[in-house]
C-alpha positions as CSV (number, residue, x, y, z in Angstrom):
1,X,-7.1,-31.0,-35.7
2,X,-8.2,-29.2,-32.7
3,X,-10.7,-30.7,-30.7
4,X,-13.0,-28.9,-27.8
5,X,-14.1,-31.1,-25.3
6,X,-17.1,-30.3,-23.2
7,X,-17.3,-31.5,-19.5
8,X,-20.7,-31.8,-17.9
9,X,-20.9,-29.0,-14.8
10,X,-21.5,-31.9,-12.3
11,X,-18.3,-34.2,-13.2
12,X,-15.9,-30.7,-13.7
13,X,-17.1,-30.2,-10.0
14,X,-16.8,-33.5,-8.7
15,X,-13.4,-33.5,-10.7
16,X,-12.3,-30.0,-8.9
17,X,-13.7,-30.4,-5.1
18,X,-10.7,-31.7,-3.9
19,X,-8.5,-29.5,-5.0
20,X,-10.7,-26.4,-3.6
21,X,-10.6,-28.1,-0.1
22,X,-7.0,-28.8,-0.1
23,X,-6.6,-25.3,-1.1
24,X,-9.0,-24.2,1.5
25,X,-7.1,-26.2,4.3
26,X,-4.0,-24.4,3.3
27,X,-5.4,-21.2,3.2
28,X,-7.0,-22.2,7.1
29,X,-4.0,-23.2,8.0
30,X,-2.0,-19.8,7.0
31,X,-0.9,-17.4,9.4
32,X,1.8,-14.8,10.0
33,X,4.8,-15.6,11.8
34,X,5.7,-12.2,13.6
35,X,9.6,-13.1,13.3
36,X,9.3,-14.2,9.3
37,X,9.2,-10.7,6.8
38,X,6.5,-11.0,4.1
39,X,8.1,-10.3,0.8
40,X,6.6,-7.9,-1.6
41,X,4.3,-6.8,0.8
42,X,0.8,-5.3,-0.3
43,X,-1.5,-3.3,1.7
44,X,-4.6,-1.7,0.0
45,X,-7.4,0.3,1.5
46,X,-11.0,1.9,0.0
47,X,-13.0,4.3,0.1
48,X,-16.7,3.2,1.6
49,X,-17.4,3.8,-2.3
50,X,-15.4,0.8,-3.3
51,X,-12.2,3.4,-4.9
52,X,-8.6,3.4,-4.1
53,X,-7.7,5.1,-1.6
54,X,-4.2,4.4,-0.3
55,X,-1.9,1.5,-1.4
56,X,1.0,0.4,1.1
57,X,3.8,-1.2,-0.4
58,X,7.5,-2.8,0.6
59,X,10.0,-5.1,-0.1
60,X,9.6,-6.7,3.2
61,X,7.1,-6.2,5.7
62,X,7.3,-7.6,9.7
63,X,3.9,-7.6,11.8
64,X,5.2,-6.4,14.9
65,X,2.1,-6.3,16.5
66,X,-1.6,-5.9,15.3
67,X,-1.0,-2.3,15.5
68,X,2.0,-2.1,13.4
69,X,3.5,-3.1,10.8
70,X,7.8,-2.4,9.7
71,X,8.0,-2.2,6.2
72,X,11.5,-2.3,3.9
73,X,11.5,0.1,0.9
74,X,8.3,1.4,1.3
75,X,6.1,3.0,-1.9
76,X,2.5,4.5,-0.5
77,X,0.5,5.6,-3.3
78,X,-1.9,7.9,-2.5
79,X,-5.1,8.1,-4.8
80,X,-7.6,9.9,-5.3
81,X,-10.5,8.3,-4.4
82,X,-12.5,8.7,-7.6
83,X,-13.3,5.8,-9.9
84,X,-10.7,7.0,-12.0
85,X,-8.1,5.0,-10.0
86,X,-5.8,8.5,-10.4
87,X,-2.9,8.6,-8.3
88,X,-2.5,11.9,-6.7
89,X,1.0,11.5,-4.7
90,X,3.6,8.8,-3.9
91,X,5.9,8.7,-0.7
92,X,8.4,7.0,-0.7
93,X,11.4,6.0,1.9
94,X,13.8,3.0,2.9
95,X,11.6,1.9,6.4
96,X,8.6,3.0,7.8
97,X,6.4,2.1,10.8
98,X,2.2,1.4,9.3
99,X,-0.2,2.1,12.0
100,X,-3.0,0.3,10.3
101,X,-5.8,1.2,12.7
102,X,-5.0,5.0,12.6
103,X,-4.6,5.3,8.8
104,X,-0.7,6.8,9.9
105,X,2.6,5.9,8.7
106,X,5.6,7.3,9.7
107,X,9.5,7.0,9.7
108,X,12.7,8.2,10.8
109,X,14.9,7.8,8.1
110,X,14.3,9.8,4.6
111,X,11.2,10.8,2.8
112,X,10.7,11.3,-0.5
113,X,6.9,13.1,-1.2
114,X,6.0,13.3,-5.1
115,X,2.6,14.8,-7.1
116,X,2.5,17.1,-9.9
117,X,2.7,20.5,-8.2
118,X,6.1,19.5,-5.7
119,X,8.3,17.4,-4.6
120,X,9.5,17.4,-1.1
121,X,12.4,15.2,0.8
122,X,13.3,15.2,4.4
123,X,13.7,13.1,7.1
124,X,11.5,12.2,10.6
125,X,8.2,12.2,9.0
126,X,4.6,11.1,9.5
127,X,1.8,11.0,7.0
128,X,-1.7,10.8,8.5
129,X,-4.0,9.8,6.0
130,X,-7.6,10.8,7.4
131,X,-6.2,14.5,7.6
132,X,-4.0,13.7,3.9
133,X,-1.2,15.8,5.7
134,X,2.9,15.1,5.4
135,X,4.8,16.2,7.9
136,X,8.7,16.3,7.7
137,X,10.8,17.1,10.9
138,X,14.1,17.7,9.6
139,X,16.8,18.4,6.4
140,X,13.4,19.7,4.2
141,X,13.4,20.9,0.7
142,X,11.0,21.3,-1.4
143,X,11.3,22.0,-5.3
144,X,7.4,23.5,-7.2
145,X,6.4,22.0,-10.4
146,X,3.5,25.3,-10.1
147,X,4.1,28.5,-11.2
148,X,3.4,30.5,-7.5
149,X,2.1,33.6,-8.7
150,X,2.1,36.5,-6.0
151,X,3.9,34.0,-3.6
152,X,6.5,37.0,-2.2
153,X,4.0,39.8,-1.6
């Protein structure tokens, strides 16, 4: 026989207060060691709307400085900003420098840019987010999912 026991609201808070401040003093006490990686590293950002906007993601992560942060197999997803949560493009690549402050992130090593009308690949990259533009220095190709009508004229 299953039985549902009610607790009063003022004992189930007397009953979980220490448990919220020992979590609190942990959380207080938390910070970042600049020489220890963060595994599965998570960066989101929003639009002033509250929507996705980008969505940084890595293996690993080091906080070299305020300003920048190394990330191990990185995965940006780029959305598009809507409430509909759709994402537009993903980039990925095995390291890559975040420049939180300037919404950049860029890398020397390969590039792999995905969305429904191309894909691209490359190497020596830099994605600036406010201007949403990719750009790839070396070894580019490019494949269209899009019919390019009138595209040799």
């Amino acid at each position: 026989m299953n039985r549902c026991v009610l607790i009063p609201r003022k004992r189930l808070f007397s009953a979980l207060l220490p448990v919220v401040a020992t979590v609190a003093a942990l959380a207080a006490s938390t910070q970042i060691a600049p020489d220890k990686p963060v595994i599965n590293f998570r960066l989101p950002t929003f639009t002033a709307e509250g929507n996705r906007s980008w969505l940084v993601r890595g293996s690993e992560a080091i906080f070299v400085s305020q300003d920048q942060i190394d990330i191990k197999e990185l995965t940006l997803s780029l959305f598009s900003g809507k409430p509909d949560g759709k994402v537009e493009t993903m980039i990925l690549s095995p390291t890559a420098r975040v420049l939180p402050a300037e919404s950049v992130v860029t890398g020397d090593n390969t590039i792999r840019v995905i969305n429904d009308e191309y894909e691209a690949t490359g190497s020596g990259w830099r994605y600036a987010h406010k201007e949403q533009r990719v750009n790839i220095a070396r070894d580019v190709r490019v494949s269209f999912n899009i019919e390019l009508k009138e595209f040799l004229k």
